[in-house]
Every structure is written in structure tokens, then in C-alpha cells.
Biopython code that builds the backbone (N, CA, C, O; Angstrom):
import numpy as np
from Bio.PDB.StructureBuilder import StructureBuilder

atoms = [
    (1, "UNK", "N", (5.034, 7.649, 5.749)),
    (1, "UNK", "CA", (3.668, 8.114, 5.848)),
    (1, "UNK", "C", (2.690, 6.939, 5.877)),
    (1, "UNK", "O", (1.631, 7.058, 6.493)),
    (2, "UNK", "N", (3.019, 5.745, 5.202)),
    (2, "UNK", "CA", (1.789, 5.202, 4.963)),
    (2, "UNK", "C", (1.958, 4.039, 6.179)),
    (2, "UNK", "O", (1.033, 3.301, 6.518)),
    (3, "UNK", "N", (3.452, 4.013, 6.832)),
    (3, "UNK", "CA", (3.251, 2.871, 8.061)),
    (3, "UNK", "C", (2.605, 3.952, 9.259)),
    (3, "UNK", "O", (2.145, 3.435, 10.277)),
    (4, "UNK", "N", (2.580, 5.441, 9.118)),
    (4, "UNK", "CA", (1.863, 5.654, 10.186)),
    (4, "UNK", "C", (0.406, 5.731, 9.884)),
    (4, "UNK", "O", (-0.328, 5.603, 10.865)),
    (5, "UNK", "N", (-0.259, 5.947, 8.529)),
    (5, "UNK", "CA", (-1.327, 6.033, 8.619)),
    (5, "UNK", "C", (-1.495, 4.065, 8.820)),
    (5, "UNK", "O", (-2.614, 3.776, 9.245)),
    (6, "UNK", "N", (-1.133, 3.577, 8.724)),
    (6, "UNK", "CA", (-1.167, 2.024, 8.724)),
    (6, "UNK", "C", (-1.595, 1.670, 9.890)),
    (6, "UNK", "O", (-2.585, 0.978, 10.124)),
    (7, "UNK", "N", (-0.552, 2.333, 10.952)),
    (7, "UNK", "CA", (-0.417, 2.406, 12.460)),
    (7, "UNK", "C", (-1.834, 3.028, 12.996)),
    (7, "UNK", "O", (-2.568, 2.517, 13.842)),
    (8, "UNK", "N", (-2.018, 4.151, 12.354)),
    (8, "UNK", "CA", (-3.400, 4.886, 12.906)),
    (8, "UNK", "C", (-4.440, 4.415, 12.646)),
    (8, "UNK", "O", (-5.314, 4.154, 13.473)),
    (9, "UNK", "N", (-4.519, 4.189, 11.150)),
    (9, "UNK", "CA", (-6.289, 3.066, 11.221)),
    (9, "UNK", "C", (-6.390, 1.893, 11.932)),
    (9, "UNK", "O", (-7.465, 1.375, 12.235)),
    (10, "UNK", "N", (-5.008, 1.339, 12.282)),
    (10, "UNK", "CA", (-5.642, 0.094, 12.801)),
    (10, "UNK", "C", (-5.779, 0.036, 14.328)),
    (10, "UNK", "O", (-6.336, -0.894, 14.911)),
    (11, "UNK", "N", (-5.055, 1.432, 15.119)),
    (11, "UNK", "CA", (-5.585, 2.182, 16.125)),
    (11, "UNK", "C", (-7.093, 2.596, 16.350)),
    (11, "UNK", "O", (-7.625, 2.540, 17.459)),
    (12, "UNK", "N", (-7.815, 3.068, 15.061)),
    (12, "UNK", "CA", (-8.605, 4.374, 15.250)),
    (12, "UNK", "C", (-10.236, 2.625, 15.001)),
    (12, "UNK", "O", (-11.379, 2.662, 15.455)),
    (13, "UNK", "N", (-9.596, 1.467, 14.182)),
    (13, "UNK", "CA", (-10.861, 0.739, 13.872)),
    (13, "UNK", "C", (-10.282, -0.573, 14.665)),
    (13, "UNK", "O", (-10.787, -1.613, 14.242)),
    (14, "UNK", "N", (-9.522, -0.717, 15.511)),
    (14, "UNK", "CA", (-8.982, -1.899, 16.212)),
    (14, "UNK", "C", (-8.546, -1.354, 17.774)),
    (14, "UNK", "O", (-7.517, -1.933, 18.122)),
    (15, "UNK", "N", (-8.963, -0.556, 18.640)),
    (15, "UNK", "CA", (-8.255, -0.106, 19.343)),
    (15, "UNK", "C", (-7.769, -0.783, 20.467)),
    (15, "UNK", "O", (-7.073, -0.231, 21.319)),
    (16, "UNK", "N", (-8.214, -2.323, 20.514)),
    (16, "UNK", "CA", (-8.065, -3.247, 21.425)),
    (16, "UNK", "C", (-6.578, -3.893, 21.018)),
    (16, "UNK", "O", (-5.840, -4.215, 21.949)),
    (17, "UNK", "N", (-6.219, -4.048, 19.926)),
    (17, "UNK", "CA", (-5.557, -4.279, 19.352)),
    (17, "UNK", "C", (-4.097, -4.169, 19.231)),
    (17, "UNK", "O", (-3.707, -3.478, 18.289)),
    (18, "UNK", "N", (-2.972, -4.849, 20.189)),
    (18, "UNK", "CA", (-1.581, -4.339, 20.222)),
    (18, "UNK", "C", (-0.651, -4.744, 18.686)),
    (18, "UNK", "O", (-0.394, -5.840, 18.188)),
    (19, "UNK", "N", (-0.372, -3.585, 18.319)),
    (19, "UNK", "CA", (0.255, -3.540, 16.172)),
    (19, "UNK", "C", (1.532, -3.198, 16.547)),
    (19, "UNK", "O", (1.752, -2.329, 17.390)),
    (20, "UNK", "N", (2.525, -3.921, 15.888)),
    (20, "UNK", "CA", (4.246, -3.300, 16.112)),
    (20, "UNK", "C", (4.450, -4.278, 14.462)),
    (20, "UNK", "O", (3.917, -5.261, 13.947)),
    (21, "UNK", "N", (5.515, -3.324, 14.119)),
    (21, "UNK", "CA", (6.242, -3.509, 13.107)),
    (21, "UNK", "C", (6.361, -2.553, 11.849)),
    (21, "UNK", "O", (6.204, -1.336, 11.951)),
    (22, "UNK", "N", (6.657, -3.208, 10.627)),
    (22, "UNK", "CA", (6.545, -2.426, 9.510)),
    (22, "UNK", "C", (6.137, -2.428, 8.575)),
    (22, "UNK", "O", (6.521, -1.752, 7.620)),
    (23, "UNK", "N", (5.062, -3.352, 8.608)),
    (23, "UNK", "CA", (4.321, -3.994, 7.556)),
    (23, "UNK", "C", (3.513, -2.998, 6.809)),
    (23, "UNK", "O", (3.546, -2.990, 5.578)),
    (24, "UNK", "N", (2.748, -2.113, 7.519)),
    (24, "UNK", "CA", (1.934, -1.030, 6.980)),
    (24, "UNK", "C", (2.916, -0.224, 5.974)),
    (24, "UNK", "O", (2.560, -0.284, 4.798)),
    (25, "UNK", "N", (4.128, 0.541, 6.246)),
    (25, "UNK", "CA", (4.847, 1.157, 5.962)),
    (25, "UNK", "C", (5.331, -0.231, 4.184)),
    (25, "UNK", "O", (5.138, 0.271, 3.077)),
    (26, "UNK", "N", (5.755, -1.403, 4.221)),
    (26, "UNK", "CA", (6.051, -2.236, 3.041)),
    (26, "UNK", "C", (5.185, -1.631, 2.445)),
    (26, "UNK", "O", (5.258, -0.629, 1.733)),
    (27, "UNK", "N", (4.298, -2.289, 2.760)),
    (27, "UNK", "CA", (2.590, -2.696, 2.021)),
    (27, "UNK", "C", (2.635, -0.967, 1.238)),
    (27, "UNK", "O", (2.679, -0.735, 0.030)),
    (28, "UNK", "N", (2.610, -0.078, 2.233)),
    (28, "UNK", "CA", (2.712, 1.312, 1.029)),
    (28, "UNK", "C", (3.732, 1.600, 0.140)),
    (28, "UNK", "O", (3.519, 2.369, -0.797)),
    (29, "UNK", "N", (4.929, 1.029, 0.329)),
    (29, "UNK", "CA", (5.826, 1.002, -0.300)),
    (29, "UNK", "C", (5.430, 0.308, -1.843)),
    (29, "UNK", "O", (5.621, 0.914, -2.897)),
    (30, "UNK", "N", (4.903, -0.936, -1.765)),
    (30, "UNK", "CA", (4.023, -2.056, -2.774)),
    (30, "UNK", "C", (3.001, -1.131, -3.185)),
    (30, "UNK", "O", (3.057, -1.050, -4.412)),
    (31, "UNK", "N", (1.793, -0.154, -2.567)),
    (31, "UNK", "CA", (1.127, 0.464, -3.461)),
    (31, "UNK", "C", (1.819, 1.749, -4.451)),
    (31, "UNK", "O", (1.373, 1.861, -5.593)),
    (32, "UNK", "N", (2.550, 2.388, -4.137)),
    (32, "UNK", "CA", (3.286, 3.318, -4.702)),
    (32, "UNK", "C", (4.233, 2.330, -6.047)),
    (32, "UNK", "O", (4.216, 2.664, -7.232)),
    (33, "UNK", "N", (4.816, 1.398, -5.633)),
    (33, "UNK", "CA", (5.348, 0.765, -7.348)),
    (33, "UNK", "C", (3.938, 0.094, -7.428)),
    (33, "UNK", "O", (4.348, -0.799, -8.170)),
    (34, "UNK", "N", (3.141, -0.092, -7.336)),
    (34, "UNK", "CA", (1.884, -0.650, -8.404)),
    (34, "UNK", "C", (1.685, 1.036, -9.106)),
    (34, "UNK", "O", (2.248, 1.315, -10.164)),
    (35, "UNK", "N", (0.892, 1.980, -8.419)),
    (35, "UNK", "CA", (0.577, 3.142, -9.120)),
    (35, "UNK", "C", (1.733, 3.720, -10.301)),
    (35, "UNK", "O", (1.395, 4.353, -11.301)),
    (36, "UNK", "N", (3.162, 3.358, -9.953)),
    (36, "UNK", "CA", (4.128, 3.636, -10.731)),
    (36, "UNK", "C", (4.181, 2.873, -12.034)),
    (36, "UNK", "O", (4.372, 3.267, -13.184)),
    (37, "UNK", "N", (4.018, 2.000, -11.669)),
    (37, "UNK", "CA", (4.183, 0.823, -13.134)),
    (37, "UNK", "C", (3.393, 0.957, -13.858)),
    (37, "UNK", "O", (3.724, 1.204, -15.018)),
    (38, "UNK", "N", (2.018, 0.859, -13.517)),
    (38, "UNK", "CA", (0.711, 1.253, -14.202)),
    (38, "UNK", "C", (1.474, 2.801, -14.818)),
    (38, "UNK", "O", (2.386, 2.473, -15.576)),
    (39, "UNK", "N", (1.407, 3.744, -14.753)),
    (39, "UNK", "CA", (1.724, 4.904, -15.199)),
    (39, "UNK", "C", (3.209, 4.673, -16.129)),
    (39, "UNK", "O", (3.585, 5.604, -16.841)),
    (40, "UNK", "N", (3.818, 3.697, -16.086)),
    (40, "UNK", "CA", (5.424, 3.361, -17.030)),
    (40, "UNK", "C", (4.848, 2.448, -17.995)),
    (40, "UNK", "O", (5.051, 2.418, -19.209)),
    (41, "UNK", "N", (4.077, 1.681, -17.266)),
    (41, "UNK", "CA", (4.198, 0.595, -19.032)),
    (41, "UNK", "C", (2.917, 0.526, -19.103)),
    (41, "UNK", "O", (2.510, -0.488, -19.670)),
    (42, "UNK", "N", (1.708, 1.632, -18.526)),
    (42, "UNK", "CA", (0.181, 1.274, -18.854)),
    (42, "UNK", "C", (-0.819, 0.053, -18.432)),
    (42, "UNK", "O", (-2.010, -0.206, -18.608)),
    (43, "UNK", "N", (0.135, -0.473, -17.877)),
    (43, "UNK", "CA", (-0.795, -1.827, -17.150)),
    (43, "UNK", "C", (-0.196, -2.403, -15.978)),
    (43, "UNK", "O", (0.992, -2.201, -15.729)),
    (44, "UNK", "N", (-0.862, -3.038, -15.310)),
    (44, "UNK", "CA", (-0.076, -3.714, -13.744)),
    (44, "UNK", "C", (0.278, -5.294, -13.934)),
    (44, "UNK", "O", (-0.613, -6.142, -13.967)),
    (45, "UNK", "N", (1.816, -5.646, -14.071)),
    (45, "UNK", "CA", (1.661, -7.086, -14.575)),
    (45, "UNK", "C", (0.939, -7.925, -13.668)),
    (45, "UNK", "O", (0.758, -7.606, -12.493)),
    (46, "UNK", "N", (0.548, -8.920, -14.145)),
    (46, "UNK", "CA", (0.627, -9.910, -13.039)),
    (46, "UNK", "C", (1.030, -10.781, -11.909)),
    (46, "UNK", "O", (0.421, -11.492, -11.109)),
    (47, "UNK", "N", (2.108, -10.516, -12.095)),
    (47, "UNK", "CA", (3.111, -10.676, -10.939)),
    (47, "UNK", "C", (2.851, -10.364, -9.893)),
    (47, "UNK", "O", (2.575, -11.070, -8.923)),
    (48, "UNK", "N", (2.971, -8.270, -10.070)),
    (48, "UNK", "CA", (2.332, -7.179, -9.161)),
    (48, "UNK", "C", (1.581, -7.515, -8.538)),
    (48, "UNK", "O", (1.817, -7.375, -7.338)),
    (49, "UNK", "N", (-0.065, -8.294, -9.008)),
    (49, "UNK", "CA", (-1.448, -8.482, -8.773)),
    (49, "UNK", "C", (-0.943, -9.585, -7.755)),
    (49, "UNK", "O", (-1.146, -9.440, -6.549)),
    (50, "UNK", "N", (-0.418, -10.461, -8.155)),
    (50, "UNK", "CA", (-0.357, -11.313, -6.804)),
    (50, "UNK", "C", (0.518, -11.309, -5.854)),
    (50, "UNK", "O", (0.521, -12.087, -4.900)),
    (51, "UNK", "N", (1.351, -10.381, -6.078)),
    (51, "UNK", "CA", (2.360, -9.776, -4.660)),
    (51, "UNK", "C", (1.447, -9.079, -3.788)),
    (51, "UNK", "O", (1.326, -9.289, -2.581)),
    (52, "UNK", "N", (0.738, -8.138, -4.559)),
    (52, "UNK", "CA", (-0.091, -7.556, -4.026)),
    (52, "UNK", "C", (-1.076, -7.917, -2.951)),
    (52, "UNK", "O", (-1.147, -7.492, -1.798)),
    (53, "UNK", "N", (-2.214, -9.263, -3.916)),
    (53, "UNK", "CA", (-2.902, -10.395, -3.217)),
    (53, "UNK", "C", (-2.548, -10.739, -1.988)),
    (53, "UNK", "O", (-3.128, -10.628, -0.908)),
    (54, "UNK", "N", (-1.324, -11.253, -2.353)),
    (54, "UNK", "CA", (-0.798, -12.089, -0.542)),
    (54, "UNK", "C", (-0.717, -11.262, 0.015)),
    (54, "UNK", "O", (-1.456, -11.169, 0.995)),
    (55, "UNK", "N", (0.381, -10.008, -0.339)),
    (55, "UNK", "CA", (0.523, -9.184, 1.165)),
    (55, "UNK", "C", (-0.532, -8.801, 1.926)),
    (55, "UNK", "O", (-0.680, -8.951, 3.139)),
    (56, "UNK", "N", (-1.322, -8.251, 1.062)),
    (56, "UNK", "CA", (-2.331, -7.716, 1.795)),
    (56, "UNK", "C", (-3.740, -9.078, 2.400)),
    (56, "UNK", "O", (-4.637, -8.996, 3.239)),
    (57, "UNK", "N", (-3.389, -9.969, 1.659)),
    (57, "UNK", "CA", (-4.358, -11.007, 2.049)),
    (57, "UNK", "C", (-3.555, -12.146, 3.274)),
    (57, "UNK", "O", (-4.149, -13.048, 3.864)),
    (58, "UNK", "N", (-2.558, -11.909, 3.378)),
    (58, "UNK", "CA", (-1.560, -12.375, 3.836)),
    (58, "UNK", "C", (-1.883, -11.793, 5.641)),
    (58, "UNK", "O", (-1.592, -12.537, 6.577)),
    (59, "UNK", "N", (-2.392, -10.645, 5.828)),
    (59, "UNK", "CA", (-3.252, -9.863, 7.392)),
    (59, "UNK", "C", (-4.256, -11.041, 7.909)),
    (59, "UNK", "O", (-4.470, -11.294, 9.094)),
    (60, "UNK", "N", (-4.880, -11.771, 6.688)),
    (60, "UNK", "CA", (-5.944, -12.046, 7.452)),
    (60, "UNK", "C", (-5.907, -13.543, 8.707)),
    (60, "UNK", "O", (-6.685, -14.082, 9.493)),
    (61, "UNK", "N", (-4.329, -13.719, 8.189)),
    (61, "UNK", "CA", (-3.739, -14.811, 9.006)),
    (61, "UNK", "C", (-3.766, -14.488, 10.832)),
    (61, "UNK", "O", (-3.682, -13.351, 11.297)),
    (62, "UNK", "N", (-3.859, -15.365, 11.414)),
    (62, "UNK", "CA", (-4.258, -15.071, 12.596)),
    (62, "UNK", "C", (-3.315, -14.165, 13.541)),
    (62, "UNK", "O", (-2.204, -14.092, 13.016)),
    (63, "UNK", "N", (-3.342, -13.842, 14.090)),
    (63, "UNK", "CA", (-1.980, -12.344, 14.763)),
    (63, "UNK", "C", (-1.936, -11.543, 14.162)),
    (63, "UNK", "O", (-1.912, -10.549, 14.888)),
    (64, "UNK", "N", (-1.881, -11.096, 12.478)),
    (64, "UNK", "CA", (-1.668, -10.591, 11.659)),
    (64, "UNK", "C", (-2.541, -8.987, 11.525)),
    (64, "UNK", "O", (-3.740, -8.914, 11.255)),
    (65, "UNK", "N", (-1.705, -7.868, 11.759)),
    (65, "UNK", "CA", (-3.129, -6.686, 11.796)),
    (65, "UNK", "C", (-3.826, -6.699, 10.206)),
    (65, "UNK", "O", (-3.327, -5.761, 9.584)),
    (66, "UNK", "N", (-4.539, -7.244, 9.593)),
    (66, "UNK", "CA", (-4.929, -6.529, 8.344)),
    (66, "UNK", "C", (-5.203, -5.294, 7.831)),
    (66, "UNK", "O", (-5.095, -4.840, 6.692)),
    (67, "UNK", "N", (-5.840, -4.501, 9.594)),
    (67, "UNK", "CA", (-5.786, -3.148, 9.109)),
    (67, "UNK", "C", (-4.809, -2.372, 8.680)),
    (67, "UNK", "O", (-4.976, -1.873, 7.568)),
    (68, "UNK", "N", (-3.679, -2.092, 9.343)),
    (68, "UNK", "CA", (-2.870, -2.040, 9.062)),
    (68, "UNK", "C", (-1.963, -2.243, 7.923)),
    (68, "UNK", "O", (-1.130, -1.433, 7.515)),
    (69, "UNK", "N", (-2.270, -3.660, 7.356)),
    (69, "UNK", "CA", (-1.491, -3.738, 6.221)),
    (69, "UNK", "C", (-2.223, -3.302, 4.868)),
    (69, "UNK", "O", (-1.510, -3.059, 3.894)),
    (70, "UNK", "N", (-4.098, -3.151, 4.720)),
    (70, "UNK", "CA", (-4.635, -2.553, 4.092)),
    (70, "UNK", "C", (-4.762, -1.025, 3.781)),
    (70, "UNK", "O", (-5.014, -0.421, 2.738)),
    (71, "UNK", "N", (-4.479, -0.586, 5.156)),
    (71, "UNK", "CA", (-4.372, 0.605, 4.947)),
    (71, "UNK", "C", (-3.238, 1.730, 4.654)),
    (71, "UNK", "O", (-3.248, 2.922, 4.347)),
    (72, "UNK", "N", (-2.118, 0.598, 4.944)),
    (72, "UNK", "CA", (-0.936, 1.122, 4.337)),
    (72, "UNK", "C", (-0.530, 1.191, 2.803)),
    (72, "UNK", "O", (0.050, 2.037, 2.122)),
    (73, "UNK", "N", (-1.241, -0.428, 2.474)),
    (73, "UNK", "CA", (-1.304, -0.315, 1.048)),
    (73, "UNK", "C", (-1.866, 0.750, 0.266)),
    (73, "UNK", "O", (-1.392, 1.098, -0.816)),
    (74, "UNK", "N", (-3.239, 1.459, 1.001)),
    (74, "UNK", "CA", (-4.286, 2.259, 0.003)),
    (74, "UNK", "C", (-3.434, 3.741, 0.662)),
    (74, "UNK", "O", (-2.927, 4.434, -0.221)),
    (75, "UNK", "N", (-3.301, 4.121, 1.744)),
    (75, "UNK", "CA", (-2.156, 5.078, 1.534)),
    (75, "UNK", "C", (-0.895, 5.118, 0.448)),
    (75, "UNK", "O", (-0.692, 6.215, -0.071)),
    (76, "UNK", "N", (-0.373, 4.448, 0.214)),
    (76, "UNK", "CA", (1.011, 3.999, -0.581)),
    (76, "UNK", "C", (-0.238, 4.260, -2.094)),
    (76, "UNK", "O", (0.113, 5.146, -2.874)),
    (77, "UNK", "N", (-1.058, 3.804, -2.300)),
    (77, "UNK", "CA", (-1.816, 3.640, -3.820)),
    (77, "UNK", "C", (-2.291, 5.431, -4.075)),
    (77, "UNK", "O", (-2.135, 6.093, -5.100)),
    (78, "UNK", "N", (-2.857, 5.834, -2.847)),
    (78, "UNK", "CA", (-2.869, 7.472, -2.903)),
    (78, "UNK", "C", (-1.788, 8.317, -3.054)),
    (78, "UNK", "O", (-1.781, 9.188, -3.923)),
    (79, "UNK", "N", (-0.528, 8.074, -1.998)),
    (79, "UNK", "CA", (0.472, 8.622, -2.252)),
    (79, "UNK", "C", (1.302, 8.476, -3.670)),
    (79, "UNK", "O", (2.078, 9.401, -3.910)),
    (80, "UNK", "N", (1.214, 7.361, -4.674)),
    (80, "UNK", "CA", (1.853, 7.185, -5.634)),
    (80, "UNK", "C", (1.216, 7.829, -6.785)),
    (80, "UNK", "O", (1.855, 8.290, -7.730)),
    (81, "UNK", "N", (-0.164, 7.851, -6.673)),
    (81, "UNK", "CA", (-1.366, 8.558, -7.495)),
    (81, "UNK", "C", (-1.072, 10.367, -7.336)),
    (81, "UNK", "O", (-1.008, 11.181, -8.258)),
    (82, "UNK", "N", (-0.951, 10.586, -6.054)),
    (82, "UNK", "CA", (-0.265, 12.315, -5.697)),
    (82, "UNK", "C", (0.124, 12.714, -6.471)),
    (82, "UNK", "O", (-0.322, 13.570, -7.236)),
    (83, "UNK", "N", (2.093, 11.591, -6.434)),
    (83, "UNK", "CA", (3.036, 11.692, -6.766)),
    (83, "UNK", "C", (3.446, 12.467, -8.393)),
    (83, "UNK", "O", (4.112, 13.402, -8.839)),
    (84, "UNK", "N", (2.295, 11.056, -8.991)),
    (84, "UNK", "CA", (2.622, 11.473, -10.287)),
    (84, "UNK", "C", (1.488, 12.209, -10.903)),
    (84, "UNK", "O", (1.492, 12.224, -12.134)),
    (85, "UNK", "N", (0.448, 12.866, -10.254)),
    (85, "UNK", "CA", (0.139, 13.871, -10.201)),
    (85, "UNK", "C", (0.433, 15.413, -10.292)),
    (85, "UNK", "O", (-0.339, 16.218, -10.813)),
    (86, "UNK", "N", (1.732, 15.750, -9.680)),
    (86, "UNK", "CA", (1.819, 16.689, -9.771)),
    (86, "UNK", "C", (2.571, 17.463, -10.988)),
    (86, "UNK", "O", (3.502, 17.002, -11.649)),
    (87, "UNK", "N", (1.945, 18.784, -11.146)),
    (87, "UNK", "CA", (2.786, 19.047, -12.957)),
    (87, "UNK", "C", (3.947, 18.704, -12.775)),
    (87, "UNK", "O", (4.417, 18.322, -13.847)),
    (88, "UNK", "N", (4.883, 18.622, -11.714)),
    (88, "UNK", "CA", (6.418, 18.431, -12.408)),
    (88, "UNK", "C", (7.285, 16.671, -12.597)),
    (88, "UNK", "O", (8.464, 16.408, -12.838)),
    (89, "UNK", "N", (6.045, 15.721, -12.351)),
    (89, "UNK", "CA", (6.644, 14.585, -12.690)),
    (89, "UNK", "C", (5.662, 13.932, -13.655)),
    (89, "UNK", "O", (4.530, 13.666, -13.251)),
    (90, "UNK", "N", (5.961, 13.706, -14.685)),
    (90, "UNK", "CA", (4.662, 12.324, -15.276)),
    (90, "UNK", "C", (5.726, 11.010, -15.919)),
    (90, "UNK", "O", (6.912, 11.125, -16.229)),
    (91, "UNK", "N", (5.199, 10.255, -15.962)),
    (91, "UNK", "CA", (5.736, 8.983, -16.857)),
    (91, "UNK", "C", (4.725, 9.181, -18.612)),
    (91, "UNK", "O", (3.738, 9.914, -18.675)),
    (92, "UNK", "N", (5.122, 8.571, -19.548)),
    (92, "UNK", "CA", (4.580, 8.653, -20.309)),
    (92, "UNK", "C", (4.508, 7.313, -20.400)),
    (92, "UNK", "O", (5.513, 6.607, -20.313)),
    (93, "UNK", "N", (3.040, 6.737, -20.625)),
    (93, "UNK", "CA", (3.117, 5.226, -20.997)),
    (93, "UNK", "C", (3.728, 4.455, -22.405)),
    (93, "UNK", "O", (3.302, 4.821, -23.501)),
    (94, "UNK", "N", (4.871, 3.239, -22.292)),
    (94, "UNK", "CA", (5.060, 2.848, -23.462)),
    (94, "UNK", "C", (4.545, 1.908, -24.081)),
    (94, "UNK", "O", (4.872, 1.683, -25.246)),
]
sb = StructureBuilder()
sb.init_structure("model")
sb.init_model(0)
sb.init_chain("A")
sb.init_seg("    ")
for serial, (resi, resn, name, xyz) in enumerate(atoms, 1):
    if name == "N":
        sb.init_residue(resn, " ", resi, " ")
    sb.init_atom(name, np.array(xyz, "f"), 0.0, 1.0, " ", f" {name:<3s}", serial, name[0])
structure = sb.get_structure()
């Protein structure tokens, strides 16, 4: 889900723009364990924060779609937020 919405914003705000790969789709993969961890141990280590940093700061390199990899991330951060949203899953923080 989140490499196609990845794929589509950077279609819908780049349309000049030729995007191939799977970066959008990672990058949501990376927001979904940030939203997870936060919800397991109550905080996002630092580690996270700068995996996070590069990947997504890591677009603004030249060739690189950023849209794409931003918007896969904040899909992946919604989808993980859903996730453990719904009544039948929660983490309890330790």
C-alpha cells in the first residue's frame, strides 16, 4: 500500500517525473516499525530517528524521488497508527 501511494503522490505532485523502484514501499515499511515500537516500549529509540532521517532525507539527493519516499513513509506511519488501532490488536507499553 504505501509503495503505491508512494508511487501516486509522486505522480499526482511530480508528474514530469519518471519513479521506478521500491523505495516508497521500504520507507512505509520503516514508518509502520517506528509507529510499532513507540506503542512496545513507549518511545522511538534513537537509532530509529536516524534511520528514519537518512531514508527519507536520503530523496533529496539528486535522481532521488523524495516524494515518493516521503510519502511512503507517512503512509507506512498511518498505516501502523490504523493497525494498532483497531480493538483487536494493542501493545501495552513497558
Amino acid at each position: 500500500t504505501s509503495g503505491v501511494m508512494g508511487s501516486l503522490g509522486s505522480a499526482l505532485l511530480n508528474p514530469s517525473a519518471v519513479s521506478v523502484g521500491a523505495s516508497g514501499g521500504i520507507l512505509g515499511l520503516l514508518g509502520v516499525a517506528i509507529v510499532l515500537e513507540k506503542a512496545r516500549f513507549g518511545s522511538v529509540s534513537p537509532t530509529s530517528i536516524v534511520v528514519a532521517l537518512l531514508a527519507v532525507g536520503g530523496g533529496f539527493l539528486e535522481g532521488v524521488d523524495v516524494v515518493a519516499h516521503a510519502s511512503g513513509f507517512v503512509v507506512g506511519l498511518l498505516m501502523g497508527w490504523l493497525f494498532l488501532s483497531s480493538s483487536e490488536y494493542a501493545y501495552e507499553a513497558r
